[in-house]
C-alpha positions as CSV (number, residue, x, y, z in Angstrom):
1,X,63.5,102.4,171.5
2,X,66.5,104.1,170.6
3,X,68.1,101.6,167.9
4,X,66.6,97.6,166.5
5,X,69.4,95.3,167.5
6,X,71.8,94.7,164.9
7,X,72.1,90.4,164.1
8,X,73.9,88.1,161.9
9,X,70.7,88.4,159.5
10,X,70.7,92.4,159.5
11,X,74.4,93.1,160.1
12,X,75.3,94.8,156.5
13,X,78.3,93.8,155.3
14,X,78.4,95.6,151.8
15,X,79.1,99.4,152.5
16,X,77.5,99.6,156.6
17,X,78.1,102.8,156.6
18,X,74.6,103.0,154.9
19,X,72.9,101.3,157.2
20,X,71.2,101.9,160.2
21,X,69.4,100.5,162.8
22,X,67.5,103.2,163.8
23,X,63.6,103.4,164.0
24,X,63.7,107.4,163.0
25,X,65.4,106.5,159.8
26,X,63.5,102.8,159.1
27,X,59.6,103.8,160.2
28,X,59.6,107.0,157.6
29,X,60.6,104.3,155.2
30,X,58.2,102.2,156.1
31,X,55.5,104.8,156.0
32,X,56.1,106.3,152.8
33,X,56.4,103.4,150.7
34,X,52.9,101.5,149.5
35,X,54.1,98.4,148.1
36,X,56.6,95.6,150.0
37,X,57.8,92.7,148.4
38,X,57.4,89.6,150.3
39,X,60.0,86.3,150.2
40,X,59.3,83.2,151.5
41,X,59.5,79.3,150.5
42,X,57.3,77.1,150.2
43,X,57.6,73.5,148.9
44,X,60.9,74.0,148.6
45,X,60.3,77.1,145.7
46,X,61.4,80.7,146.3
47,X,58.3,83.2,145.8
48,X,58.8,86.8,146.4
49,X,55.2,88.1,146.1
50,X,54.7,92.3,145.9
51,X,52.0,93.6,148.2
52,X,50.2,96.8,150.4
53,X,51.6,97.1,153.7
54,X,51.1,99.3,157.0
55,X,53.2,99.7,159.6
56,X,51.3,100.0,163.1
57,X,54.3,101.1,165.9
58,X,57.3,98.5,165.6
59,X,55.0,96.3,163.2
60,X,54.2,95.8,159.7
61,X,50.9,94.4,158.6
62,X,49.7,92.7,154.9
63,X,46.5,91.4,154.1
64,X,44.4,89.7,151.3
65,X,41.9,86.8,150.6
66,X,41.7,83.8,153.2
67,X,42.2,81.5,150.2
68,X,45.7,83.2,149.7
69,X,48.2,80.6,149.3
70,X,51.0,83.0,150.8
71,X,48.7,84.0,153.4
72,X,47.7,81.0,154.7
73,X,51.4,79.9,154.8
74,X,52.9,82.9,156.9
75,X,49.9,82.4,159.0
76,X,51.4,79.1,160.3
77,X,54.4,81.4,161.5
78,X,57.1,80.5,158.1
79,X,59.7,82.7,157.9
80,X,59.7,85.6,155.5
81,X,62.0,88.4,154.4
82,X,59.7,91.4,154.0
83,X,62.0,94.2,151.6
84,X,60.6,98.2,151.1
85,X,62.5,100.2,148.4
86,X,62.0,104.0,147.8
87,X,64.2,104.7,144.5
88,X,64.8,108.4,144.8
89,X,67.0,109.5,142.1
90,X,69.8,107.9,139.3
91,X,72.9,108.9,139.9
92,X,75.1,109.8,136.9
93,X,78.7,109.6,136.9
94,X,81.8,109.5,134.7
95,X,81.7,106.2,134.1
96,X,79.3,103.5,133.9
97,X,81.0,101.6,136.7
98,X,80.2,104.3,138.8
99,X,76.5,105.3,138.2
100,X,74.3,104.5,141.2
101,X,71.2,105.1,142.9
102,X,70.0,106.9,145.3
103,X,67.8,104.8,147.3
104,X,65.9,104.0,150.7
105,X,65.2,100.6,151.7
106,X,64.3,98.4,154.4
107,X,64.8,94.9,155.3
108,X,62.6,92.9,157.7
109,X,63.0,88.7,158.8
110,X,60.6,88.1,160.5
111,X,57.3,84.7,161.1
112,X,54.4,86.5,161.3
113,X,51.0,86.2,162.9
114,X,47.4,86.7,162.3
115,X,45.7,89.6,163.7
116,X,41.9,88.6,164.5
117,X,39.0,90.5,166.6
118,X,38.3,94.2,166.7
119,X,42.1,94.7,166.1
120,X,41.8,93.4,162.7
121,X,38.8,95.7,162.1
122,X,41.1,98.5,163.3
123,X,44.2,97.6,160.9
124,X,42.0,97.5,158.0
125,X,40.9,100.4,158.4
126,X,44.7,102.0,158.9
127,X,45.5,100.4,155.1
128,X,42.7,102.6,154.1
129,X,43.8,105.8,155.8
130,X,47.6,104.9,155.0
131,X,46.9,104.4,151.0
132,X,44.7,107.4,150.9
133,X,44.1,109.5,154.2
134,X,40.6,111.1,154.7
135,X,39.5,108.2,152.6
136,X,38.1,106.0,155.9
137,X,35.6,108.7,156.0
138,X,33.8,108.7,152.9
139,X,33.4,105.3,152.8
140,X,30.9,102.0,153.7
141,X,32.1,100.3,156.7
142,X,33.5,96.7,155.7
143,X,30.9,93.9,156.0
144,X,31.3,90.8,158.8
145,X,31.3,88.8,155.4
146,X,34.5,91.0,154.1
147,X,36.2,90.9,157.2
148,X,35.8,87.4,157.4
149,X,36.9,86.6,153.7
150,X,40.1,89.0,154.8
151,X,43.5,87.8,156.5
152,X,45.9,90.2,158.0
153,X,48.7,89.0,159.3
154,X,51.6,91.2,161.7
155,X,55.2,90.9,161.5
156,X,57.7,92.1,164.0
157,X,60.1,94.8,163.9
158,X,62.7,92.7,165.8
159,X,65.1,91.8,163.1
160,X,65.2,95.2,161.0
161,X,67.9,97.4,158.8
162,X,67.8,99.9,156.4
163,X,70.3,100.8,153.9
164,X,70.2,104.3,152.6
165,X,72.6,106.3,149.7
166,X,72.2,109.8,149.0
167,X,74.1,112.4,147.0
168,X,76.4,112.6,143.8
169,X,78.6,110.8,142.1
170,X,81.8,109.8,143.4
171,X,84.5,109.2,140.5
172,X,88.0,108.1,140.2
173,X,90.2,111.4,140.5
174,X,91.2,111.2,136.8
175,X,87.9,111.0,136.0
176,X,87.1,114.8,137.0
177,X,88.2,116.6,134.3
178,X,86.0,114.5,131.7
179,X,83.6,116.8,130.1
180,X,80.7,114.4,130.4
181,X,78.1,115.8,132.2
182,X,77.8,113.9,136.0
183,X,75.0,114.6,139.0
184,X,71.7,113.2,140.1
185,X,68.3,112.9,138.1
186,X,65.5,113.2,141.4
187,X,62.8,110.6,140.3
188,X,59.5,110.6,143.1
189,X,56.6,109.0,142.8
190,X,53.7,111.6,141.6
191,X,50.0,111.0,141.0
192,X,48.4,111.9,137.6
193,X,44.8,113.4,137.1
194,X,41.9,111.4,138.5
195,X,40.2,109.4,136.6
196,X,36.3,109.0,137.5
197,X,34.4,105.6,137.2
198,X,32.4,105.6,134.4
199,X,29.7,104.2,136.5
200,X,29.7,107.5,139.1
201,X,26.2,108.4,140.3
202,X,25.3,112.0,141.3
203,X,28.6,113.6,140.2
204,X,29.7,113.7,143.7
205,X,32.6,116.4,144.0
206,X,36.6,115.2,144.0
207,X,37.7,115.4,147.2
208,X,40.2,117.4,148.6
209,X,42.3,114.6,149.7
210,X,42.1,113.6,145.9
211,X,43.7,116.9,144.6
212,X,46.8,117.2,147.0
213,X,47.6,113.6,147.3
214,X,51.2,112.9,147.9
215,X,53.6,110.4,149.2
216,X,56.8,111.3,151.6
């Protein structure tokens, strides 16, 4: 697939020239990013619920309990917006109506569906290996009792943008020869030091995947 189809529910109309449609630019979004916020309404009441995701070829996937209130409502196919956000620096300019962000986001509409069978076995499994890789390894297999307790659910990648600024400033041409100082502050998401269960038996070593975790 070259480019996701532009629609009346994806078509940008604030600055398009930082969008795009294409899946080279939307699936490292996608990939990097560990939380999504979920929107959706139910008895007649907004909720935008944050949550993991995984995105499996031109799908994304959530999961949680069975007893999940959102869960069990997307699982009889209502609509949701599904949004990814990857704030990658402030951008400082000569003015406060000019400061920005520079930023990497996705937007998704799409009615999902339950995944069930050994596919559900295998997508669990890819929210282990997407959160931490090498993880899946190390690990118990999930129980039939888990699995069952567990609802994923799939969404499409048919209706799909992302929006994306990069850069510095851009002032008014007056502006230029203030002397405050203007540019871009990098923020990135960066793990801290490990902290061990207190209840760790046999002071098993920290595993490599541990000490050079990193996102993006």
């Amino acid at each position: 697939m070259s480019q996701y189809a532009s629609t009346p529910k994806t078509r940008l109309g604030r600055l398009p020239k930082r969008g795009s449609y294409d899946p080279a630019v939307i699936h490292p979004i996608l990939d990097e990013a560990l939380v999504c916020h979920v929107g959706f309404v139910i008895d007649e009441q907004p909720c935008v619920v944050p949550t993991l995701h995984i995105r499996e070829g031109n799908s994304v996937f959530i999961h949680g309990s069975r007893v999940s209130r959102m869960l069990k409502h997307l699982a009889g196919g209502a609509p949701a917006c599904i949004t990814v956000t990857l704030l990658d620096g402030l951008v400082l300019a000569r003015s406060g109506f000019h400061h920005s962000a520079n930023y990497r986001s996705v937007v998704i509409y799409a009615s999902g569906r339950p995944v069930e069978g050994d596919r559900k076995w295998a997508i669990l499994d890819r929210f282990v290996e997407s959160v931490v890789p090498g993880r899946l390894a190390d690990i118990r297999p999930a129980t039939r009792k888990e699995m069952n307790a567990t609802t994923v659910i799939g969404f499409p990648l048919d209706e799909v943008s992302a929006k994306v600024r990069s850069g510095p400033p851009v002032d008014d041409a007056e502006d230029y020869d203030l002397p405050a100082w203007a540019g871009v502050l990098p923020l990135s998401l960066a793990p801290g030091k490990p902290v061990e269960d207190p209840l760790l038996r046999g002071e098993p070593p920290l595993p490599d995947y541990i000490k050079s975790y990193r996102r993006g």
